[in-house]
PDB file of N, CA, C, O and CB in Angstrom:
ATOM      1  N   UNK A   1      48.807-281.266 111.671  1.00  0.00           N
ATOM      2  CA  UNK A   1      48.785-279.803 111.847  1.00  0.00           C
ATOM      3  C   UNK A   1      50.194-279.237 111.668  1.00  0.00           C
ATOM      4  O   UNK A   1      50.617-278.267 112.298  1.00  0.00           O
ATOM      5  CB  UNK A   1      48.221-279.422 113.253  1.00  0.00           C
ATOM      6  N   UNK A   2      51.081-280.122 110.493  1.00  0.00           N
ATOM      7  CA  UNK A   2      52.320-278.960 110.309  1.00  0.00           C
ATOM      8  C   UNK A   2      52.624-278.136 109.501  1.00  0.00           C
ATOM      9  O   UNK A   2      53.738-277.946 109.014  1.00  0.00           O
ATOM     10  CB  UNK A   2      53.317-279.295 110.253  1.00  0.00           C
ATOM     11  N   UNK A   3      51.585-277.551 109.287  1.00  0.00           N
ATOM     12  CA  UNK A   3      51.250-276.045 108.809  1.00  0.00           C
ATOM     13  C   UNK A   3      52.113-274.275 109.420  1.00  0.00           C
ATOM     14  O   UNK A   3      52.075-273.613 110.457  1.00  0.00           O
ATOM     15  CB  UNK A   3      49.563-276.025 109.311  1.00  0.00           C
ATOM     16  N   UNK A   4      52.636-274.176 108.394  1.00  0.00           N
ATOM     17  CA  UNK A   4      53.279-272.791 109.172  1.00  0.00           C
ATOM     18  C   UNK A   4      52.728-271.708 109.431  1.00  0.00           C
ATOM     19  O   UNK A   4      51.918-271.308 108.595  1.00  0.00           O
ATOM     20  CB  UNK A   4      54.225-272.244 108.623  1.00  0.00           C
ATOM     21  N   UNK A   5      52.868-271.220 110.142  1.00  0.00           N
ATOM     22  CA  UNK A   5      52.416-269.855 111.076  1.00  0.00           C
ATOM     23  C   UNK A   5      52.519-268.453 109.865  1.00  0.00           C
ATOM     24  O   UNK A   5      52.212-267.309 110.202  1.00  0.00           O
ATOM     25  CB  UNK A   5      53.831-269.575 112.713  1.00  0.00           C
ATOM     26  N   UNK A   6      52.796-268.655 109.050  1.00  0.00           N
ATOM     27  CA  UNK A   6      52.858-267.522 107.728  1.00  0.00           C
ATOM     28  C   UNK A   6      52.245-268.006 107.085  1.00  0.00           C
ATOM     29  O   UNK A   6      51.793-267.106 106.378  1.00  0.00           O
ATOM     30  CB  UNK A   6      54.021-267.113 106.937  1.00  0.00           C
ATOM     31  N   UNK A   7      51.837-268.923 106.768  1.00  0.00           N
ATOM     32  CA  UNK A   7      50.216-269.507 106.021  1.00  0.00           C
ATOM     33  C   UNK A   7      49.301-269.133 106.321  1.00  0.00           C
ATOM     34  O   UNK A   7      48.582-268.609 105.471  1.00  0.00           O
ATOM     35  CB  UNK A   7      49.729-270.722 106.099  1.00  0.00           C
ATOM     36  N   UNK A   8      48.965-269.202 107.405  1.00  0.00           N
ATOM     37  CA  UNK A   8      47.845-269.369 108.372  1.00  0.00           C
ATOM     38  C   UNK A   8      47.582-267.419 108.455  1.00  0.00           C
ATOM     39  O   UNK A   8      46.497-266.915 108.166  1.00  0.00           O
ATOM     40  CB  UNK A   8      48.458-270.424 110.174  1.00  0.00           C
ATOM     41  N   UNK A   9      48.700-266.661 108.860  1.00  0.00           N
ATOM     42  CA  UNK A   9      48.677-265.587 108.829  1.00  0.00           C
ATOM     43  C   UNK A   9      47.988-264.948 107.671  1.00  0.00           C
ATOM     44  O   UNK A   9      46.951-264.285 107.647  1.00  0.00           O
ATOM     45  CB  UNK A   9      49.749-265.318 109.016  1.00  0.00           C
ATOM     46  N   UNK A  10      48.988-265.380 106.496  1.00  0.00           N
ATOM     47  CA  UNK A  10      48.613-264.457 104.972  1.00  0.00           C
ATOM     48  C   UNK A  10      47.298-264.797 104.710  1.00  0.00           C
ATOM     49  O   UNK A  10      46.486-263.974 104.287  1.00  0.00           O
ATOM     50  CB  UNK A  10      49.554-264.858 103.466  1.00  0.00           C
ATOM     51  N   UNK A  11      46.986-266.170 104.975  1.00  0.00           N
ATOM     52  CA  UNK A  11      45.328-266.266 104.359  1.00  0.00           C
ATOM     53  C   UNK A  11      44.575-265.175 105.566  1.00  0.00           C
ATOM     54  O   UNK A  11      44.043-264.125 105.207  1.00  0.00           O
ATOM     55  CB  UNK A  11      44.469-268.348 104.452  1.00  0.00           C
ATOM     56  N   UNK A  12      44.616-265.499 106.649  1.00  0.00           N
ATOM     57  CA  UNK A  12      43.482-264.329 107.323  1.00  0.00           C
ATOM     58  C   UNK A  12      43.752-263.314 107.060  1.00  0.00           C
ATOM     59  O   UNK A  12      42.913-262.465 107.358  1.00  0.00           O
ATOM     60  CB  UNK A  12      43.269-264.146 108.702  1.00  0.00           C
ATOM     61  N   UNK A  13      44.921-262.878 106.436  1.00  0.00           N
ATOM     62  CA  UNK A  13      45.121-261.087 105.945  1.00  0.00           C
ATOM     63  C   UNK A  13      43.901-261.198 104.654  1.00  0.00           C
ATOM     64  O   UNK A  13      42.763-260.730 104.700  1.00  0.00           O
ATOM     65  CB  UNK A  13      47.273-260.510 105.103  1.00  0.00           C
ATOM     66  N   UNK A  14      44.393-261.791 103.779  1.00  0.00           N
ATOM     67  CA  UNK A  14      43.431-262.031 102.784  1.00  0.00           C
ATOM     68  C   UNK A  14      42.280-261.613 103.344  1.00  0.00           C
ATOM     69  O   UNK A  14      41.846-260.462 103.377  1.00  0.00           O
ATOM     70  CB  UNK A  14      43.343-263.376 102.312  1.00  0.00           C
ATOM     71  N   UNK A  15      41.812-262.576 103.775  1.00  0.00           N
ATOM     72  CA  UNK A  15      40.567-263.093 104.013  1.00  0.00           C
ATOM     73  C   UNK A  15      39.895-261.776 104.774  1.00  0.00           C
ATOM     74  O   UNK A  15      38.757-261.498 104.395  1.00  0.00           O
ATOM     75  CB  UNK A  15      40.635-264.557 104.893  1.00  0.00           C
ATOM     76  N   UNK A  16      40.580-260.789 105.989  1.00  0.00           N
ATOM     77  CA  UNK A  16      40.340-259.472 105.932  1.00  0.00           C
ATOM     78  C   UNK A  16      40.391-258.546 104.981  1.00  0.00           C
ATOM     79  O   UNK A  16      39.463-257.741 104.903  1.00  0.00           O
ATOM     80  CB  UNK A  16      40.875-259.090 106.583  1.00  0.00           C
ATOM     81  N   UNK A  17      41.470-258.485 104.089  1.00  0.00           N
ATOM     82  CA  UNK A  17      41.228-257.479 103.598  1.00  0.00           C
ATOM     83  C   UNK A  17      40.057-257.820 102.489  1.00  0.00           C
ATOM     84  O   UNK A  17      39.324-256.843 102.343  1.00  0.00           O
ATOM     85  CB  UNK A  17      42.472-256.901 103.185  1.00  0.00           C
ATOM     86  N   UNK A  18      39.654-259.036 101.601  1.00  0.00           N
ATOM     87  CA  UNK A  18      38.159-259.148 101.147  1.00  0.00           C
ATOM     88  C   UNK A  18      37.242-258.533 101.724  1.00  0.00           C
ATOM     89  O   UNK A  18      36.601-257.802 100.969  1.00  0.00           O
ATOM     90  CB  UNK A  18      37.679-260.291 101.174  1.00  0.00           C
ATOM     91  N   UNK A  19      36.671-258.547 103.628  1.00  0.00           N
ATOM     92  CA  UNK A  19      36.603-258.140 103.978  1.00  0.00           C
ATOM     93  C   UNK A  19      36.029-256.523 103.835  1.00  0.00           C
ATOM     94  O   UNK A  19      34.932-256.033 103.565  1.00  0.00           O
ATOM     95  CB  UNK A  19      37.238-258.661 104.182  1.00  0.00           C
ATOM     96  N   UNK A  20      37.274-256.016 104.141  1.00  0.00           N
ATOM     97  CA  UNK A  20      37.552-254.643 104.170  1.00  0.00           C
ATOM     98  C   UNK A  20      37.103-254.050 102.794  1.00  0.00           C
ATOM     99  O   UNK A  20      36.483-252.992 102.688  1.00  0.00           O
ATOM    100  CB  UNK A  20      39.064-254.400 104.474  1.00  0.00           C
ATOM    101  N   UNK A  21      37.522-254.928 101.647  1.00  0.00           N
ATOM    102  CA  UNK A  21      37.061-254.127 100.421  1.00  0.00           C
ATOM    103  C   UNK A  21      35.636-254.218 100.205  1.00  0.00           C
ATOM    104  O   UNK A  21      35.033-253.306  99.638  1.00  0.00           O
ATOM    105  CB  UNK A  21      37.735-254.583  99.152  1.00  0.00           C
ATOM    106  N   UNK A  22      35.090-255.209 100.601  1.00  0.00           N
ATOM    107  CA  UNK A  22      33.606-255.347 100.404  1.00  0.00           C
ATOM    108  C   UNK A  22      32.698-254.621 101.032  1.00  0.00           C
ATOM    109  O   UNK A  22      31.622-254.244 100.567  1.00  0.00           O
ATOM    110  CB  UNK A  22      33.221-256.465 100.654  1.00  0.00           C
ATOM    111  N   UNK A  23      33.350-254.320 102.638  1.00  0.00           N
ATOM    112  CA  UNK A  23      32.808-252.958 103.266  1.00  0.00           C
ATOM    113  C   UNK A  23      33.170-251.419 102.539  1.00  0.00           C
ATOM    114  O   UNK A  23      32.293-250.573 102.361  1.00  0.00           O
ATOM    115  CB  UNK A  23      33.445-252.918 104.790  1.00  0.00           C
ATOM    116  N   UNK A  24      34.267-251.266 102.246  1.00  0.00           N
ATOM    117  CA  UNK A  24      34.385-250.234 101.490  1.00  0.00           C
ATOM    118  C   UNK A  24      33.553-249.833 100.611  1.00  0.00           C
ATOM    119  O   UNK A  24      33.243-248.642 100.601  1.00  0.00           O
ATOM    120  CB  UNK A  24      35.253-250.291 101.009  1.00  0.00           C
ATOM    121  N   UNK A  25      33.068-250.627  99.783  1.00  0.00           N
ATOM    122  CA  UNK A  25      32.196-250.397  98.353  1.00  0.00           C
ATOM    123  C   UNK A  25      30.844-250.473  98.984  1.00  0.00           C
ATOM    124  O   UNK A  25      29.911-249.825  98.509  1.00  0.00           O
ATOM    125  CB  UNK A  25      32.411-251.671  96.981  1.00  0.00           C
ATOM    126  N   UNK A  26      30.720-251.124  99.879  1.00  0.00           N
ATOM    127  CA  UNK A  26      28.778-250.624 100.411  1.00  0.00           C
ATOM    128  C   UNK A  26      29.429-249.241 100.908  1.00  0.00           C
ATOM    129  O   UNK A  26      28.999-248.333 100.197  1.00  0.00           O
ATOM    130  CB  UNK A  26      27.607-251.852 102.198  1.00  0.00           C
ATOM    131  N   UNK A  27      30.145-248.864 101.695  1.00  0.00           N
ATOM    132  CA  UNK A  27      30.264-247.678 101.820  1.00  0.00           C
ATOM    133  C   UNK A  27      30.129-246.825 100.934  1.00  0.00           C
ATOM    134  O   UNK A  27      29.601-245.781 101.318  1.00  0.00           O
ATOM    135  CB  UNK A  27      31.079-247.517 102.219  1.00  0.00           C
ATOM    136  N   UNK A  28      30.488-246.894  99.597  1.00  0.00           N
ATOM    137  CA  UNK A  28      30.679-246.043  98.484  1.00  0.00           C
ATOM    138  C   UNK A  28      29.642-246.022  97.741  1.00  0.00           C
ATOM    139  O   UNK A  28      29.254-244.951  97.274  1.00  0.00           O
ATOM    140  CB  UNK A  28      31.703-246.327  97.737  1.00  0.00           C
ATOM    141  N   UNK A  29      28.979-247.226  97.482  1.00  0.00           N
ATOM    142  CA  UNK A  29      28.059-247.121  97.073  1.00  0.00           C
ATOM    143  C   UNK A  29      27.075-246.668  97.863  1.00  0.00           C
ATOM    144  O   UNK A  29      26.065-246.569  97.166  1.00  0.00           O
ATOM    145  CB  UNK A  29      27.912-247.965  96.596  1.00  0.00           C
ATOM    146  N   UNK A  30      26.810-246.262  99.246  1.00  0.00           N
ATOM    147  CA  UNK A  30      26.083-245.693  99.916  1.00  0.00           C
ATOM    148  C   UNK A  30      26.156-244.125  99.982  1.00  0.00           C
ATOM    149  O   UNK A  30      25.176-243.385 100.070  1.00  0.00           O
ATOM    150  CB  UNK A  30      26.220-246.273 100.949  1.00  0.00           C
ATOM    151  N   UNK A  31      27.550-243.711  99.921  1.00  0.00           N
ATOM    152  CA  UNK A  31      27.670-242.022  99.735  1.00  0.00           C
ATOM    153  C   UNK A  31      27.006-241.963  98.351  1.00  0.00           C
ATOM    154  O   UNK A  31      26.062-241.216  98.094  1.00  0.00           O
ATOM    155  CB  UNK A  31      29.454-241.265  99.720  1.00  0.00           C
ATOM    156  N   UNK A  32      27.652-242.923  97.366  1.00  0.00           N
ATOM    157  CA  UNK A  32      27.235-242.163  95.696  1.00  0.00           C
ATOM    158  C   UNK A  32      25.424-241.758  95.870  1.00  0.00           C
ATOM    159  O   UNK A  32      24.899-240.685  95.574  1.00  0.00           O
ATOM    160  CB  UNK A  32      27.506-243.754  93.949  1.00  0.00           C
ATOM    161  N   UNK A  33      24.762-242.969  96.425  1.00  0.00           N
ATOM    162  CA  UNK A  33      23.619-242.978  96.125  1.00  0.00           C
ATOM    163  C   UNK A  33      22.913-241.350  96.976  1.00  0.00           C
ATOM    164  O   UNK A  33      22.270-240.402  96.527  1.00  0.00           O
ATOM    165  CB  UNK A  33      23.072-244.554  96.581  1.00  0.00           C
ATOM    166  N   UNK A  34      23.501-241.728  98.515  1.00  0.00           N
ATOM    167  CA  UNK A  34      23.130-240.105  98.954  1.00  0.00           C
ATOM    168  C   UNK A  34      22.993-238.954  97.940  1.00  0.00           C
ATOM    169  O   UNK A  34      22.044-238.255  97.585  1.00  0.00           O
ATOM    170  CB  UNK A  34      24.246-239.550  99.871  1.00  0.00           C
ATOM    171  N   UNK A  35      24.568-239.032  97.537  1.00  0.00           N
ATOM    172  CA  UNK A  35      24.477-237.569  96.498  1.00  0.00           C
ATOM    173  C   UNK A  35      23.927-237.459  95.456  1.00  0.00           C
ATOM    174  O   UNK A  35      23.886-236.376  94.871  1.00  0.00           O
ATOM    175  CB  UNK A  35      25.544-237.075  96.009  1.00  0.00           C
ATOM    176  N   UNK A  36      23.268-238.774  94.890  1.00  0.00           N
ATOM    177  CA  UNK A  36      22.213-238.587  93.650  1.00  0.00           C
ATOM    178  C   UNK A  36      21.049-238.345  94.028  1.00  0.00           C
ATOM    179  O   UNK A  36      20.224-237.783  93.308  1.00  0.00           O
ATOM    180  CB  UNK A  36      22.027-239.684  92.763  1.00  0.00           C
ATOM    181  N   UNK A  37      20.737-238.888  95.671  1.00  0.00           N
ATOM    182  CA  UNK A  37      19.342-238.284  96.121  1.00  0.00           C
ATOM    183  C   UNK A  37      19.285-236.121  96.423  1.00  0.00           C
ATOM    184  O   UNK A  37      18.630-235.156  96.031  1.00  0.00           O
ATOM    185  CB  UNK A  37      19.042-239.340  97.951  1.00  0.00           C
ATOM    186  N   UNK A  38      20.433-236.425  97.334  1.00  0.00           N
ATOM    187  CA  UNK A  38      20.410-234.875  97.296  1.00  0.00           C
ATOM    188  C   UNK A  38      20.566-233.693  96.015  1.00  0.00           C
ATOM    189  O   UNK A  38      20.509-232.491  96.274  1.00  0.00           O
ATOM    190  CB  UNK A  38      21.444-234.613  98.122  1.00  0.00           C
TER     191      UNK A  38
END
C-alpha cells in the first residue's frame, strides 16, 4: 500500500466528476425533452 495520497485523490476527482457529467446530461436531456413536449 505505498501508494500516494495524490493518486488516490485525482482518481476519485475523476471518477466524480464522470459522475457529475453523466448526471448533467440526464439532466439536459430531460429539460430538452420537456420543451419539445411543451
Amino acid at each position: 500500500m505505498a501508494v500516494p495520497k495524490k493518486c488516490t485523490s485525482t482518481s476519485k476527482k475523476r471518477i466524480r466528476k464522470s459522475i457529475w457529467k453523466k448526471r448533467g446530461y440526464g439532466i439536459v436531456l430531460k429539460a430538452f425533452s420537456l420543451g419539445k413536449s411543451l
